[in-house]
C-alpha positions as CSV (number, residue, x, y, z in Angstrom):
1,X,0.5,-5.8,19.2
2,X,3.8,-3.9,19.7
3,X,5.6,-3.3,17.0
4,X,9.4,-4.1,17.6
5,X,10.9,-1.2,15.6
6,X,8.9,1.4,17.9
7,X,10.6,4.2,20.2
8,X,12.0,2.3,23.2
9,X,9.3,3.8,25.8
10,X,9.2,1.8,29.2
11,X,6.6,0.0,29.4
12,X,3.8,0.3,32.4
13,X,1.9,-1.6,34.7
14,X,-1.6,-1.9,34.7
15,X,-3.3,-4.3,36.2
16,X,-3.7,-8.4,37.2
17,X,-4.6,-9.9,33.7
18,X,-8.1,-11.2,36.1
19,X,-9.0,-7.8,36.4
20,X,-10.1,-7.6,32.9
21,X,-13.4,-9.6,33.3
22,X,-14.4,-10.1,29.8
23,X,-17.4,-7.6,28.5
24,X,-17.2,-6.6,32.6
25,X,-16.6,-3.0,33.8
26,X,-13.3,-1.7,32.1
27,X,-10.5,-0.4,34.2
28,X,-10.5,3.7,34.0
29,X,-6.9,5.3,34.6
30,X,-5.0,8.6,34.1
31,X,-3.0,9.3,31.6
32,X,-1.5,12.5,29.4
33,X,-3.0,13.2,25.9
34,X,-0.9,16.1,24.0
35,X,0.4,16.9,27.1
36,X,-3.0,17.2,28.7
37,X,-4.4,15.2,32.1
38,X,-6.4,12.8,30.4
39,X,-8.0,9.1,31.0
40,X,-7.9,6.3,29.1
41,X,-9.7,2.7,29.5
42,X,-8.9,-1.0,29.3
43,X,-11.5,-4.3,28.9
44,X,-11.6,-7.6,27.6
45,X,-12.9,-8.3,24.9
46,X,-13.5,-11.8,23.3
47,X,-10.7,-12.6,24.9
48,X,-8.2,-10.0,24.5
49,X,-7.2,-7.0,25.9
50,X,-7.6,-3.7,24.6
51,X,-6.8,-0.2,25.7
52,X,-8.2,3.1,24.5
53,X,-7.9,6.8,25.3
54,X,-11.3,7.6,26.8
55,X,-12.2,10.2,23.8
56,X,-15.1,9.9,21.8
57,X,-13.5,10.3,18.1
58,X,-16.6,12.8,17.0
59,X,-16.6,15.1,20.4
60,X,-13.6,15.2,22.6
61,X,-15.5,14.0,25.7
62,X,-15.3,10.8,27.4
63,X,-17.2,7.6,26.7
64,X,-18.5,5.8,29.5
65,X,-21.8,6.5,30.4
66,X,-21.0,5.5,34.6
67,X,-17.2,5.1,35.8
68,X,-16.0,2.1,34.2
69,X,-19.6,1.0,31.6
70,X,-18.7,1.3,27.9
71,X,-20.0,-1.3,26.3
72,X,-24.2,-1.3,25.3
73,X,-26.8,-3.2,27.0
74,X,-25.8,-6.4,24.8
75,X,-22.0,-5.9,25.8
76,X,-21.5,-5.9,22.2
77,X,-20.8,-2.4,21.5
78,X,-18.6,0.7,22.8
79,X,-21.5,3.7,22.8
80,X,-20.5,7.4,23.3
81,X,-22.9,8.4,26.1
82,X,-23.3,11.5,24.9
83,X,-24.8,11.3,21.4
84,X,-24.4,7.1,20.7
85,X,-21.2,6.7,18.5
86,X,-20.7,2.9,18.4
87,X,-17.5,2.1,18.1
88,X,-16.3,-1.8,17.3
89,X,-14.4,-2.8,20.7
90,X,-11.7,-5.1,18.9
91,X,-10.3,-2.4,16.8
92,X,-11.8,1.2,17.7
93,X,-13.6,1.3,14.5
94,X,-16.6,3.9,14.4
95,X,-19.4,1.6,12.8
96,X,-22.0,4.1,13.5
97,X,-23.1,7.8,14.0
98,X,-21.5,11.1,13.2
99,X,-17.8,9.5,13.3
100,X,-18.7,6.8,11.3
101,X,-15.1,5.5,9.8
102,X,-13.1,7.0,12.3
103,X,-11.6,5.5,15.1
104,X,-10.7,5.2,18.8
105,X,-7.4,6.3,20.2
106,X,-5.5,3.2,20.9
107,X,-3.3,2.5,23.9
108,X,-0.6,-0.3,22.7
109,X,-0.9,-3.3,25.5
110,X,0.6,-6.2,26.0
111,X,0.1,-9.1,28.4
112,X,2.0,-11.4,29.8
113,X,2.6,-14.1,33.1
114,X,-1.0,-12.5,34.5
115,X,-0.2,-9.2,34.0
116,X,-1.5,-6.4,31.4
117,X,0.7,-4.0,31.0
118,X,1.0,-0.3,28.0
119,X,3.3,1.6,26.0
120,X,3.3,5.0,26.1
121,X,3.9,6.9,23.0
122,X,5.1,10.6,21.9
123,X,1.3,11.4,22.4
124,X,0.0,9.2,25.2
125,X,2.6,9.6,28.3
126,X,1.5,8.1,31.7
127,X,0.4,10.6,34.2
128,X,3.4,12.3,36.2
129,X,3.4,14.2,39.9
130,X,6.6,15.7,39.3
């Protein structure tokens, strides 16, 4: 959830809120990190939308293991696809493997009238052509 005493960043447009199947494919986009051309990711899960940077917390290297797949066989689980970090979906947590405690990057979203929308932060900036 936002939290209302934040830095007044605009917030951006993501998708339709039926986009985010849930436990489906997640929608991959580009974003800054530090910066830094990065990508970051957005599902459904149980219900609600979530947003991470796409970032393993253990080795900076991204998650999915084909465009858009994050979640385990059992669509229970976010797994690193490079060495099998499971990560909770609702919250980031690291539940298992060598970053056990840590967490995902979170992306702050909000959704409202059929529409998922993010806040950017000093950190996480949407991706510019200027």
């Amino acid at each position: 959830m936002r939290d209302v005493n934040a830095a007044p960043f605009v917030q951006q447009p993501l998708c339709a809120s039926d986009a985010l199947v849930e436990r489906g494919t997640a929608l991959v986009f580009d974003v800054t990190l530090w910066g830094q051309p990065a990508r970051a990711f957005a599902m459904r899960f149980d219900g609600r939308a979530v947003a991470y940077m796409n970032r393993c917390a253990h080795v900076p290297t991204e998650l999915d293991w084909q465009p858009g797949e994050f979640l385990d066989h059992d669509k229970r689980w976010i797994v690193c696809s490079l060495h099998g970090a499971t990560y909770e979906p609702s919250d980031g947590h690291c539940i298992a493997g060598p970053c056990r405690g840590e967490r995902l990057m979170a992306l702050d979203l909000v959704e409202r009238e059929g529409q998922v929308s993010w806040y950017p932060t000093p950190d996480i900036q949407p991706l510019s052509f200027d």
